[in-house]
PyMOL Python script that loads the backbone (N, CA, C, O; Angstrom):
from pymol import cmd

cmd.read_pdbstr("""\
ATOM      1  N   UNK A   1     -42.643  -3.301 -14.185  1.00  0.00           N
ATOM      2  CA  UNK A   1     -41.727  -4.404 -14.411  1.00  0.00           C
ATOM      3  C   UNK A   1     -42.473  -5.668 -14.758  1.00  0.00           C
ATOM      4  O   UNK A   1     -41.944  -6.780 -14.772  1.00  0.00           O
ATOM      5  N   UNK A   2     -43.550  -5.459 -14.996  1.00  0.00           N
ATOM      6  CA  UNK A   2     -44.311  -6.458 -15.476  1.00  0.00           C
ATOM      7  C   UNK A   2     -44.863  -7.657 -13.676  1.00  0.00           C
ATOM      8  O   UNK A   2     -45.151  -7.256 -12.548  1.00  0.00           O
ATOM      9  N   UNK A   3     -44.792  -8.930 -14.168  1.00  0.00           N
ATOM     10  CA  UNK A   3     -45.075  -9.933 -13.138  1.00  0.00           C
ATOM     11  C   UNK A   3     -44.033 -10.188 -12.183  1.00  0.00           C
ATOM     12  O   UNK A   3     -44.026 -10.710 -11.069  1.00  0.00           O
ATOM     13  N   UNK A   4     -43.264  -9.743 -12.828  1.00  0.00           N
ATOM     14  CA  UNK A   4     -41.695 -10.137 -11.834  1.00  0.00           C
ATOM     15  C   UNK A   4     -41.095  -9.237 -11.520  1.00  0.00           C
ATOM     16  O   UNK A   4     -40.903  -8.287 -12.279  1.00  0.00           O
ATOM     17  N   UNK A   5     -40.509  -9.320  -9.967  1.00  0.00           N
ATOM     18  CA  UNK A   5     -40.436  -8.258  -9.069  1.00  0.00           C
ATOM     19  C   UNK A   5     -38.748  -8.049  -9.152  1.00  0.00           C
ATOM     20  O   UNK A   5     -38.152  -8.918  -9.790  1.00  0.00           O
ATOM     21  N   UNK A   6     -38.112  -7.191  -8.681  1.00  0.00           N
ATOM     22  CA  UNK A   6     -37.041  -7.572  -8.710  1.00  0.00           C
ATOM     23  C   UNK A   6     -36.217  -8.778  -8.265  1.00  0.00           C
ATOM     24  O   UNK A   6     -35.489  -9.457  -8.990  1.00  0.00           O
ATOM     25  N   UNK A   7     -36.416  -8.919  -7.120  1.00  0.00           N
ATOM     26  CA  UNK A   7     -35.666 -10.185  -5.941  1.00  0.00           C
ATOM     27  C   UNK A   7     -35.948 -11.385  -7.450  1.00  0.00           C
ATOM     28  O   UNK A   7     -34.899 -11.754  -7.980  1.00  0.00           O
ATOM     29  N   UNK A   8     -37.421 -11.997  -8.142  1.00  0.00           N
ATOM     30  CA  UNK A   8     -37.339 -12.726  -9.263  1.00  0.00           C
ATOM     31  C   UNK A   8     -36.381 -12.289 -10.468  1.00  0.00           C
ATOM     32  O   UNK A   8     -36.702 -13.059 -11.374  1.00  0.00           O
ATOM     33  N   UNK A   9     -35.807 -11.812 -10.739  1.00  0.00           N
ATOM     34  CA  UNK A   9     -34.922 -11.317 -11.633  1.00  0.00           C
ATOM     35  C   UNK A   9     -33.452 -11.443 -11.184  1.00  0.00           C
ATOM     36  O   UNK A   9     -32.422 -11.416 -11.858  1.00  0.00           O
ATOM     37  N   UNK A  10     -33.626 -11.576  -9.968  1.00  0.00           N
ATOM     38  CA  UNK A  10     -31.798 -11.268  -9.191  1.00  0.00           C
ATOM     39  C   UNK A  10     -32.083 -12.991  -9.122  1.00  0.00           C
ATOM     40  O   UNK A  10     -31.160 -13.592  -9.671  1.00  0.00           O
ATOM     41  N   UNK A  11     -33.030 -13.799  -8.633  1.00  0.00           N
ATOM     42  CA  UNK A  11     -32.880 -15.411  -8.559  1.00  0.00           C
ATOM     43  C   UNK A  11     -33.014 -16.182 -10.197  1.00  0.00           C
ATOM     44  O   UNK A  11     -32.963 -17.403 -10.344  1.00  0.00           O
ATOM     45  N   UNK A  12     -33.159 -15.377 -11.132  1.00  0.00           N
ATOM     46  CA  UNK A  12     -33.418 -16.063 -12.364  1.00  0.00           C
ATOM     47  C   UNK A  12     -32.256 -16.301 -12.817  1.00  0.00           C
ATOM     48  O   UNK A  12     -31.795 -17.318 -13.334  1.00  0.00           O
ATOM     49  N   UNK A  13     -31.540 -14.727 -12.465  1.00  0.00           N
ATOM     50  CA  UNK A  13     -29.951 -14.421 -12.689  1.00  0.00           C
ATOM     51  C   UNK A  13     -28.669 -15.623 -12.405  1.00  0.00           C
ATOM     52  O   UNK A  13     -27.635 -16.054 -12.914  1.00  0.00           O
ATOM     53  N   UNK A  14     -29.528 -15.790 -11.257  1.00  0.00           N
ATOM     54  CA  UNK A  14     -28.343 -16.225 -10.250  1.00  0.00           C
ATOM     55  C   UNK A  14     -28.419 -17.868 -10.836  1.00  0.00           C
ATOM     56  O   UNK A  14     -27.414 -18.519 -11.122  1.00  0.00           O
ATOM     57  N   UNK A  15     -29.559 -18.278 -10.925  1.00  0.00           N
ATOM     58  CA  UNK A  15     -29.996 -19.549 -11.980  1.00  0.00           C
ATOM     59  C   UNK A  15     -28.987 -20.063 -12.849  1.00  0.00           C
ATOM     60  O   UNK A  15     -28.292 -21.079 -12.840  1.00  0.00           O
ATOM     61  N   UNK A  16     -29.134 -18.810 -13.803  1.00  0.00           N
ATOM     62  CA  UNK A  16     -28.885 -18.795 -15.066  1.00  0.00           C
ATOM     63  C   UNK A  16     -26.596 -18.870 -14.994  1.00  0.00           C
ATOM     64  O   UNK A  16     -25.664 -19.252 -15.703  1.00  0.00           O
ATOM     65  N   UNK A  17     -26.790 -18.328 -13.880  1.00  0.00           N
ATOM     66  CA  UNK A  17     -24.963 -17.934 -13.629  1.00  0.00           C
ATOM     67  C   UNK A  17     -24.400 -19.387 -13.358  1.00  0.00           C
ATOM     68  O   UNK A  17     -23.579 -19.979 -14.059  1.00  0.00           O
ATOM     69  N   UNK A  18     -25.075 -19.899 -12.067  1.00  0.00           N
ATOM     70  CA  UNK A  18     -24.792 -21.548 -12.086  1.00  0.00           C
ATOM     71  C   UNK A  18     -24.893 -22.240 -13.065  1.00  0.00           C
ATOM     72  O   UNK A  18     -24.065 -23.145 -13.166  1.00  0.00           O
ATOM     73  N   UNK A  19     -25.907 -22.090 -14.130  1.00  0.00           N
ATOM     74  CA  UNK A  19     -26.192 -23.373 -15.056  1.00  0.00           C
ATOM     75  C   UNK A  19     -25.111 -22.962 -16.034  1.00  0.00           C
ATOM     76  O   UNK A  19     -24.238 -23.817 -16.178  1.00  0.00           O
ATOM     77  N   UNK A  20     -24.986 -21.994 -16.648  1.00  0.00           N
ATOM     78  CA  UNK A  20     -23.812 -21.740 -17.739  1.00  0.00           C
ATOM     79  C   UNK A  20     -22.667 -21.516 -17.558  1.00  0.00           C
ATOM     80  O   UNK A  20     -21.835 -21.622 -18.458  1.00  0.00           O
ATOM     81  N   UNK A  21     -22.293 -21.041 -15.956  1.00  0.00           N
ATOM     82  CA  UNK A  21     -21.012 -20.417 -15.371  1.00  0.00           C
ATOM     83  C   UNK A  21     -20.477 -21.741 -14.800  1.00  0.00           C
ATOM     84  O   UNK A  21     -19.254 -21.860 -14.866  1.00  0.00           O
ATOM     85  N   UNK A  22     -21.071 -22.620 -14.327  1.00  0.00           N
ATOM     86  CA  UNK A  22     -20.784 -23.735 -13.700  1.00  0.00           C
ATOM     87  C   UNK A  22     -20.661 -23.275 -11.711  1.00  0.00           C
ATOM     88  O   UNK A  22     -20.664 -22.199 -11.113  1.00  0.00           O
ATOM     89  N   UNK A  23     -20.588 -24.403 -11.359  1.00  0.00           N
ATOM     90  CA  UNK A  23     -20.596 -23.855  -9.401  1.00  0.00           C
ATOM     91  C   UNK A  23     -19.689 -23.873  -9.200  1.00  0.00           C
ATOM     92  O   UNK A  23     -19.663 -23.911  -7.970  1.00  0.00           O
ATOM     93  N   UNK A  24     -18.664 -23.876  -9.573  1.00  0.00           N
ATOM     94  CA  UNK A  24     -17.462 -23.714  -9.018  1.00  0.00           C
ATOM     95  C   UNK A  24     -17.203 -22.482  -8.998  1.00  0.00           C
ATOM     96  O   UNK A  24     -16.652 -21.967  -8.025  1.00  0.00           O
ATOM     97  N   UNK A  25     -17.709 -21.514 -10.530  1.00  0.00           N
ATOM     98  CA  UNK A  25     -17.417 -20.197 -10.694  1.00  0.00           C
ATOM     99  C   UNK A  25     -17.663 -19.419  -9.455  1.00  0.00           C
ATOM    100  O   UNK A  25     -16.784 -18.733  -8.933  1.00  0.00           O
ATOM    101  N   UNK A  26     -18.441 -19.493  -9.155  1.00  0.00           N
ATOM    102  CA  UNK A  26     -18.538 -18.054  -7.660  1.00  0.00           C
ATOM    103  C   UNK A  26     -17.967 -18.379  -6.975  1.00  0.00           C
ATOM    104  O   UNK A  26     -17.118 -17.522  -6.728  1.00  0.00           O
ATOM    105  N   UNK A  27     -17.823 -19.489  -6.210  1.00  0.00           N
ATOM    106  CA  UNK A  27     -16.674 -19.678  -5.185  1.00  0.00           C
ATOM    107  C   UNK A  27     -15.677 -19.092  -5.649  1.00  0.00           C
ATOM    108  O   UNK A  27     -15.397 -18.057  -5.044  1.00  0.00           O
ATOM    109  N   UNK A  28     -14.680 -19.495  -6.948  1.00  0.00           N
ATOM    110  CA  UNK A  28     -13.549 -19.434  -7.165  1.00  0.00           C
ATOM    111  C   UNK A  28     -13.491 -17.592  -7.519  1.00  0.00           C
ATOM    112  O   UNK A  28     -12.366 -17.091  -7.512  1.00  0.00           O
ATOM    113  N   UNK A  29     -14.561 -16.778  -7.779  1.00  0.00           N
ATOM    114  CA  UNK A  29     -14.568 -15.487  -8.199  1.00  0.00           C
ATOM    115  C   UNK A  29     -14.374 -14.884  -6.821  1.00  0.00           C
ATOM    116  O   UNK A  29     -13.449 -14.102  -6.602  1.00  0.00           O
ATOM    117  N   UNK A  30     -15.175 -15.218  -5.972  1.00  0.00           N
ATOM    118  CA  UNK A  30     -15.422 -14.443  -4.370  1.00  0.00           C
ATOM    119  C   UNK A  30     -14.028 -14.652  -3.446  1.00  0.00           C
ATOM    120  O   UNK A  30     -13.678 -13.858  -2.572  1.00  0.00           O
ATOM    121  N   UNK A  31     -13.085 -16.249  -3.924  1.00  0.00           N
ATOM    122  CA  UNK A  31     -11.909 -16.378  -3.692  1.00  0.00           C
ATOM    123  C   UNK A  31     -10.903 -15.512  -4.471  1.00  0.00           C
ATOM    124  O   UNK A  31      -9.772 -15.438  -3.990  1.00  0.00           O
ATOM    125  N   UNK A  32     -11.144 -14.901  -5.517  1.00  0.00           N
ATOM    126  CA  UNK A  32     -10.359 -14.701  -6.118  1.00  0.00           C
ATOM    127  C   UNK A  32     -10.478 -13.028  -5.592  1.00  0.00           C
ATOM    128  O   UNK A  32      -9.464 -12.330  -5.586  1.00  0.00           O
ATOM    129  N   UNK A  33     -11.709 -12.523  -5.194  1.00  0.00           N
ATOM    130  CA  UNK A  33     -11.863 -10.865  -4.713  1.00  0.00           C
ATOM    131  C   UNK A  33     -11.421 -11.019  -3.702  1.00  0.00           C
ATOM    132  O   UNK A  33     -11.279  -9.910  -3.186  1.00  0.00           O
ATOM    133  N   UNK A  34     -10.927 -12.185  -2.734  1.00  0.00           N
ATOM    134  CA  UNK A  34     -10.366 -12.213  -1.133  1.00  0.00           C
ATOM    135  C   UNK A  34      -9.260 -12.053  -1.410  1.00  0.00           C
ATOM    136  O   UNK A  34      -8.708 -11.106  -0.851  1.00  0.00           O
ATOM    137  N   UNK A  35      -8.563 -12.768  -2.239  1.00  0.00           N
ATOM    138  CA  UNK A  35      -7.037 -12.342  -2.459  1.00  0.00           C
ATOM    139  C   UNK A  35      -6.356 -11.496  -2.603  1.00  0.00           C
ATOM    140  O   UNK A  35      -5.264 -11.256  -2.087  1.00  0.00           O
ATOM    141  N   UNK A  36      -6.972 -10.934  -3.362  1.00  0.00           N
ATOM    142  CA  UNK A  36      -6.959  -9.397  -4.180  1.00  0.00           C
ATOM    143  C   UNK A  36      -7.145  -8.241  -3.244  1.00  0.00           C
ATOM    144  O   UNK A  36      -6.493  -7.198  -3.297  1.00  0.00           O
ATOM    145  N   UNK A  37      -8.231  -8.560  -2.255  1.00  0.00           N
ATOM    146  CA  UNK A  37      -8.130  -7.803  -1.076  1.00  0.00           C
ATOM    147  C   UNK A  37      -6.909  -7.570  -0.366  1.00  0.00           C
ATOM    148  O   UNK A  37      -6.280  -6.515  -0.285  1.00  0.00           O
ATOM    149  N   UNK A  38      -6.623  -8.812   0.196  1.00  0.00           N
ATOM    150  CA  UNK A  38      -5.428  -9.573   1.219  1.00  0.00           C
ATOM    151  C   UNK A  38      -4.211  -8.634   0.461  1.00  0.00           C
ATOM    152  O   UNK A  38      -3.451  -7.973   1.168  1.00  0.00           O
ATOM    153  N   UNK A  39      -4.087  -8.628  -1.030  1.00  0.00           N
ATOM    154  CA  UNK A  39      -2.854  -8.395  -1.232  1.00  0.00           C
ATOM    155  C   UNK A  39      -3.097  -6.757  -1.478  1.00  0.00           C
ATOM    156  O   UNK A  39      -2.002  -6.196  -1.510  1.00  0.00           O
ATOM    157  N   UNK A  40      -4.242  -5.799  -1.667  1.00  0.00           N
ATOM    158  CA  UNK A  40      -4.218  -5.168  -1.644  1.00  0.00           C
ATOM    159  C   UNK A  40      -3.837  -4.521  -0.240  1.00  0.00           C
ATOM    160  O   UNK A  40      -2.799  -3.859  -0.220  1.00  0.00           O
ATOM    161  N   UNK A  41      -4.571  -4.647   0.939  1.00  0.00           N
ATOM    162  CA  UNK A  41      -4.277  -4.204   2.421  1.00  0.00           C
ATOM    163  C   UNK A  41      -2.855  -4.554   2.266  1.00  0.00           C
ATOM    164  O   UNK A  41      -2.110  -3.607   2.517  1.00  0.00           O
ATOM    165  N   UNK A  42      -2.065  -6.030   1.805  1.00  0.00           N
ATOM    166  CA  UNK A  42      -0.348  -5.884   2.530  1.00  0.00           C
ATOM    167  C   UNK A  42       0.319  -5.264   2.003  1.00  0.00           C
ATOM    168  O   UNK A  42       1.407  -5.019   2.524  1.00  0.00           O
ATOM    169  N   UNK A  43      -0.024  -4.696   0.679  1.00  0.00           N
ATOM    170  CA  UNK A  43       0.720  -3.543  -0.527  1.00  0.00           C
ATOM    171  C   UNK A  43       0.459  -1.965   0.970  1.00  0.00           C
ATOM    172  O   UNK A  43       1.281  -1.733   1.857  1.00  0.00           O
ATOM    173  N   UNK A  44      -0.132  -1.627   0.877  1.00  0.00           N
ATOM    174  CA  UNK A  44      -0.608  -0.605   1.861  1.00  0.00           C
ATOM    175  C   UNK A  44       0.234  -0.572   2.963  1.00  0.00           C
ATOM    176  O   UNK A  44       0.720   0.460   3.425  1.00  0.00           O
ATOM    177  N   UNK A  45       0.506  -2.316   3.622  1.00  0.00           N
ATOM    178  CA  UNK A  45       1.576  -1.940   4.935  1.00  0.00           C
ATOM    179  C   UNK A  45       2.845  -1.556   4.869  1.00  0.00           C
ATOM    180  O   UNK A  45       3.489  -0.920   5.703  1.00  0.00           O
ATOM    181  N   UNK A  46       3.365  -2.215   3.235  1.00  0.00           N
ATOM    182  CA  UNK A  46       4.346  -2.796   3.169  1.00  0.00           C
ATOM    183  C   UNK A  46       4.862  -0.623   2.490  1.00  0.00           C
ATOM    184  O   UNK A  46       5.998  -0.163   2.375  1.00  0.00           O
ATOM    185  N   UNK A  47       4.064  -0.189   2.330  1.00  0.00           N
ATOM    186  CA  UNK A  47       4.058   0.940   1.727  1.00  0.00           C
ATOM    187  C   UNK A  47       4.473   1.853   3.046  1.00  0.00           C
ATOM    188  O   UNK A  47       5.595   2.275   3.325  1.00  0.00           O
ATOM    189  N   UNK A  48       3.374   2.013   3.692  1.00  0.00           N
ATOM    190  CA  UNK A  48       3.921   2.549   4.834  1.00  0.00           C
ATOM    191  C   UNK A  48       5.148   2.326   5.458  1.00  0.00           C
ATOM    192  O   UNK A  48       5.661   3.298   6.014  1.00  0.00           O
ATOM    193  N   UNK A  49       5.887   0.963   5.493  1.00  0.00           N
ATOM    194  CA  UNK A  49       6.993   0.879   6.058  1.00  0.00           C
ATOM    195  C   UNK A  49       8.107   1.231   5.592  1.00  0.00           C
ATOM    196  O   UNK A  49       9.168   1.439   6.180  1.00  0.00           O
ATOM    197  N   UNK A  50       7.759   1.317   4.159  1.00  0.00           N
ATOM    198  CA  UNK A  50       8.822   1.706   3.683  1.00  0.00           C
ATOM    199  C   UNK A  50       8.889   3.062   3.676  1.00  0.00           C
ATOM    200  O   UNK A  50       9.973   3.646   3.657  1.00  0.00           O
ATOM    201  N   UNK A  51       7.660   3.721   3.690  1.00  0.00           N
ATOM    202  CA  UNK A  51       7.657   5.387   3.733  1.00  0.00           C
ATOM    203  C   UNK A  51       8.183   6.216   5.275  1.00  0.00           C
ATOM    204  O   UNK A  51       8.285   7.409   5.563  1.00  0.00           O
ATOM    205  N   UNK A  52       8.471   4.792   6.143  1.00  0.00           N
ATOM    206  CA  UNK A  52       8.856   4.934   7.122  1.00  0.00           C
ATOM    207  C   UNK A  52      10.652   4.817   7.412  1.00  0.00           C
ATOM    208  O   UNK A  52      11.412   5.539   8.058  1.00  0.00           O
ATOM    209  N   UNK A  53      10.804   3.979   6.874  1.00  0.00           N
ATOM    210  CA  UNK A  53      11.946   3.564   6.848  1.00  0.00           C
ATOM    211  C   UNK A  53      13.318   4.999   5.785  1.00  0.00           C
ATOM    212  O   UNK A  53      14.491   5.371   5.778  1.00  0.00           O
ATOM    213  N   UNK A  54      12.392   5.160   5.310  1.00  0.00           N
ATOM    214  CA  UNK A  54      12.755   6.658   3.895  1.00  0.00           C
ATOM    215  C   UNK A  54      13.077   7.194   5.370  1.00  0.00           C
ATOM    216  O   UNK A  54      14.116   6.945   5.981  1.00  0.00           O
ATOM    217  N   UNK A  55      12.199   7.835   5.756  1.00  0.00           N
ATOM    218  CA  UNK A  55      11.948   9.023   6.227  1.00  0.00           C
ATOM    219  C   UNK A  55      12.647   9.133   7.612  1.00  0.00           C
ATOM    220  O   UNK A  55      12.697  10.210   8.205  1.00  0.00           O
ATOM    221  N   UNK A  56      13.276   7.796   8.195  1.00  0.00           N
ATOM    222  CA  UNK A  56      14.452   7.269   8.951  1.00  0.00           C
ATOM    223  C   UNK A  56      15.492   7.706   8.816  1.00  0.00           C
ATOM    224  O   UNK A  56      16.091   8.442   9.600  1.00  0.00           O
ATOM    225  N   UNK A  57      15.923   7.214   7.559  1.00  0.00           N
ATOM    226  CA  UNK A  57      17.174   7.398   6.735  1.00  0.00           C
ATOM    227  C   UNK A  57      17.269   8.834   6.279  1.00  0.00           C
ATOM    228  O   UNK A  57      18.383   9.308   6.505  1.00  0.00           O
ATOM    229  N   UNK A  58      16.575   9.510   5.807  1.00  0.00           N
ATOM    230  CA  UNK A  58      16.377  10.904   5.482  1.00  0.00           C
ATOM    231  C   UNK A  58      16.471  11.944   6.548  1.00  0.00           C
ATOM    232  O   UNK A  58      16.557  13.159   6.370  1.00  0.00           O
ATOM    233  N   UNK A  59      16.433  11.074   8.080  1.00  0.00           N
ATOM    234  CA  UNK A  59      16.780  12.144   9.364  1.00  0.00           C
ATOM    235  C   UNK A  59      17.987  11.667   9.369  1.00  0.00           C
ATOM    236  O   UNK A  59      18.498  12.050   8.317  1.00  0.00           O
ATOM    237  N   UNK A  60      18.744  11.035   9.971  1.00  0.00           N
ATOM    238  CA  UNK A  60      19.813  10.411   9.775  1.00  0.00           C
ATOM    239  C   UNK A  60      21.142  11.250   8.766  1.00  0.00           C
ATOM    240  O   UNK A  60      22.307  11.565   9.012  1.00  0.00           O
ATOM    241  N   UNK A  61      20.354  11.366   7.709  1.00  0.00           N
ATOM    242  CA  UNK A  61      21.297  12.003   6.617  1.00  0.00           C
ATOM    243  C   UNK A  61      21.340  13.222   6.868  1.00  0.00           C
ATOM    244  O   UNK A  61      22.378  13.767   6.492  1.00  0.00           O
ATOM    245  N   UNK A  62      20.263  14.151   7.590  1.00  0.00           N
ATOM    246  CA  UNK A  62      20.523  15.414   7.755  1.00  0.00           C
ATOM    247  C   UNK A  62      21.291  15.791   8.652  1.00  0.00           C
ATOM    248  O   UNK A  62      22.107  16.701   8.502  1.00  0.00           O
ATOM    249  N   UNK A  63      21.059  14.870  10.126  1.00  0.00           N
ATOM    250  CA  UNK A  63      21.859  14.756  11.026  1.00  0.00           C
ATOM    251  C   UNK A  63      23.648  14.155  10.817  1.00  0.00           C
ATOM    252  O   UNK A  63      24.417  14.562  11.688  1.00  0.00           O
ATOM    253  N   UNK A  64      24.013  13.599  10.150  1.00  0.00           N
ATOM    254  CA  UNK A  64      25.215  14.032   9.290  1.00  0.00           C
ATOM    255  C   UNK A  64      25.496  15.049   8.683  1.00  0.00           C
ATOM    256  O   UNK A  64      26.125  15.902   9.309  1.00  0.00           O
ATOM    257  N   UNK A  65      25.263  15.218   7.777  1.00  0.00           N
ATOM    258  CA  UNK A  65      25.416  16.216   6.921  1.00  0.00           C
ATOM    259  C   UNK A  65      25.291  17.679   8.171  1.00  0.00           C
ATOM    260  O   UNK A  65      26.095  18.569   7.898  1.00  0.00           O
ATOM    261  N   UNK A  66      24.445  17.952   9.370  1.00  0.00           N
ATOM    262  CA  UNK A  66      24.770  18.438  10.064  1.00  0.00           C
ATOM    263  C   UNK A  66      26.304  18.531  10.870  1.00  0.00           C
ATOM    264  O   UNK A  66      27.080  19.453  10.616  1.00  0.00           O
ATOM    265  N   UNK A  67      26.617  17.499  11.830  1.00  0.00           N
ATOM    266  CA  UNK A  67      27.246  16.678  12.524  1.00  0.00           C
ATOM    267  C   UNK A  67      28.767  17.651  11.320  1.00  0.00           C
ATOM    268  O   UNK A  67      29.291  18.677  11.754  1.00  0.00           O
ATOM    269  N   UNK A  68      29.150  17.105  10.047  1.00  0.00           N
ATOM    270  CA  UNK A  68      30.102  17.010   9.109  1.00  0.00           C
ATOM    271  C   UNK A  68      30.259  18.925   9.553  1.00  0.00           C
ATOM    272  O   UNK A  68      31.130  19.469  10.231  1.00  0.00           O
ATOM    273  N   UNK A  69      28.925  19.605   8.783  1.00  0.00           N
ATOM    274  CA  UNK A  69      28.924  20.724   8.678  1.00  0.00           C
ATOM    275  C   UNK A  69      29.927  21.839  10.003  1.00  0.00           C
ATOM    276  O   UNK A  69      30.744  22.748   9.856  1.00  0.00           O
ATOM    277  N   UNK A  70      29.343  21.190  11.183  1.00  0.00           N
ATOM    278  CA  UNK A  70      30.125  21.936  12.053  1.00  0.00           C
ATOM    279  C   UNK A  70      31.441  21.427  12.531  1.00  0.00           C
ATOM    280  O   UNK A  70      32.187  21.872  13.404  1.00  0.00           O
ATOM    281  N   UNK A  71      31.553  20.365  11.734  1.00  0.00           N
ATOM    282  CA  UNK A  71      33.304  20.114  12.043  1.00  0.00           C
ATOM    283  C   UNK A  71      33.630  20.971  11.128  1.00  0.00           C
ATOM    284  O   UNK A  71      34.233  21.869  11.716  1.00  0.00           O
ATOM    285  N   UNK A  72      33.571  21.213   9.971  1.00  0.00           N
ATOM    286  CA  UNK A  72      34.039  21.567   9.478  1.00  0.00           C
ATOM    287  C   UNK A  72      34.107  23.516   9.649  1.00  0.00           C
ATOM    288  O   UNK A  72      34.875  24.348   9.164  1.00  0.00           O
ATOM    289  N   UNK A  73      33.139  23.608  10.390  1.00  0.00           N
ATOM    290  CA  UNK A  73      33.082  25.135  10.677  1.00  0.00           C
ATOM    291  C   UNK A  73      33.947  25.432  11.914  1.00  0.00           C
ATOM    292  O   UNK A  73      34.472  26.535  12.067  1.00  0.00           O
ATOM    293  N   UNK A  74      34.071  24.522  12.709  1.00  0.00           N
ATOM    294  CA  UNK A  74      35.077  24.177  13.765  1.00  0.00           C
ATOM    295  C   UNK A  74      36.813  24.480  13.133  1.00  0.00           C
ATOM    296  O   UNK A  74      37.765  25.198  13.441  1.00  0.00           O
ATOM    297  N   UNK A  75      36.594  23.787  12.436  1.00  0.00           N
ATOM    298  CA  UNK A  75      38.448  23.454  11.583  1.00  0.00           C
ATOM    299  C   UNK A  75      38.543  25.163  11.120  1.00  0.00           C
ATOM    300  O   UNK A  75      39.649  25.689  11.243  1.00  0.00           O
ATOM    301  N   UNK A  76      37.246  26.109  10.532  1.00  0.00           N
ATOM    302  CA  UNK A  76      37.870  27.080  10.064  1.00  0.00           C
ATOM    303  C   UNK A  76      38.004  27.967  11.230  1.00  0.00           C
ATOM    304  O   UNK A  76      38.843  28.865  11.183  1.00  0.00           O
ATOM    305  N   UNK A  77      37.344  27.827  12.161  1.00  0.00           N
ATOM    306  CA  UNK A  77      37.853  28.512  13.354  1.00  0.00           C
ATOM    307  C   UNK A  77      38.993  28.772  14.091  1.00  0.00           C
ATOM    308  O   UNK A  77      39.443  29.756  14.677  1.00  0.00           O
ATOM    309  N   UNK A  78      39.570  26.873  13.783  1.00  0.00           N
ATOM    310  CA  UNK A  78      40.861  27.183  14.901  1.00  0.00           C
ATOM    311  C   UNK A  78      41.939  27.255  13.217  1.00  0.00           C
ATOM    312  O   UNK A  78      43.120  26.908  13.209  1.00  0.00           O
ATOM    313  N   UNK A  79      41.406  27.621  12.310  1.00  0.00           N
ATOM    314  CA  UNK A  79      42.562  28.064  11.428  1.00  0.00           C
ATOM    315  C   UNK A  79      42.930  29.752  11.673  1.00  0.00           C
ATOM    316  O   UNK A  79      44.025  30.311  11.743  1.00  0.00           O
ATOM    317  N   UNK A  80      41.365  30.366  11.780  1.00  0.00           N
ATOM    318  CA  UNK A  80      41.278  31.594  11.533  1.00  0.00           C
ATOM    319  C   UNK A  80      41.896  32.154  13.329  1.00  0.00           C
ATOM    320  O   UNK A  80      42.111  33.360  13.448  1.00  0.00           O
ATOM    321  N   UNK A  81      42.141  31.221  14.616  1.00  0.00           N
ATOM    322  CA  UNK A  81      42.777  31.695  15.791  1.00  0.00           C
ATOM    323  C   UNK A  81      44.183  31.564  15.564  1.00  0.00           C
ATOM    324  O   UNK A  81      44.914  32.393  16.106  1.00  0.00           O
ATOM    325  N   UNK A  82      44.654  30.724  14.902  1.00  0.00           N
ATOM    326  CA  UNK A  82      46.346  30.261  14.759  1.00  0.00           C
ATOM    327  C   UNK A  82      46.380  31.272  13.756  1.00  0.00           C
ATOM    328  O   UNK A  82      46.998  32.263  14.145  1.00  0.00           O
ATOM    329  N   UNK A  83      45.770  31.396  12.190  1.00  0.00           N
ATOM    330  CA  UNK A  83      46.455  32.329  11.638  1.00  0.00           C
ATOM    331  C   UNK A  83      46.516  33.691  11.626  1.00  0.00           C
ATOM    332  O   UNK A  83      47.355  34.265  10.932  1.00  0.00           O
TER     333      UNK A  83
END
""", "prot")
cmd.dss("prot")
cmd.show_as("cartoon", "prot")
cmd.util.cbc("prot")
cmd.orient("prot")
């Protein structure tokens, strides 16, 4: 690599990023990967709850649709004792 080691190449870099990128840039980039985080993890909760909330409603519905089923197997019963 010649005279310069790596770590000199990662600080020449980093030089060169401030002087043309300006200093505000990394702050506002490293703010901008926190956000992105933040909203990635609450996409994730907000996912789960709802995969929760499904899957609520989806017992619920069977348990009707149960519940319905044997009334109605009930009704043919006391048709099939009377008639």
């Amino acid at each position: 690599m010649g005279t310069f080691s790596v770590w000199h190449w990662l600080i020449v870099l980093v030089v060169v990023l401030v002087l043309f990128g300006g200093g505000g840039k990394i702050p506002k980039l490293m703010r901008d990967m926190g956000q992105g985080i933040n909203a990635f993890k609450k996409g994730l909760k907000e996912d789960t709850k709802k995969d929760k909330e499904l899957a609520d409603s989806d017992q619920e519905s069977i348990e009707k649709s149960t519940v319905t089923a044997s009334a109605a197997s009930d009704e043919q019963d006391t048709k099939a004792v009377k008639g």
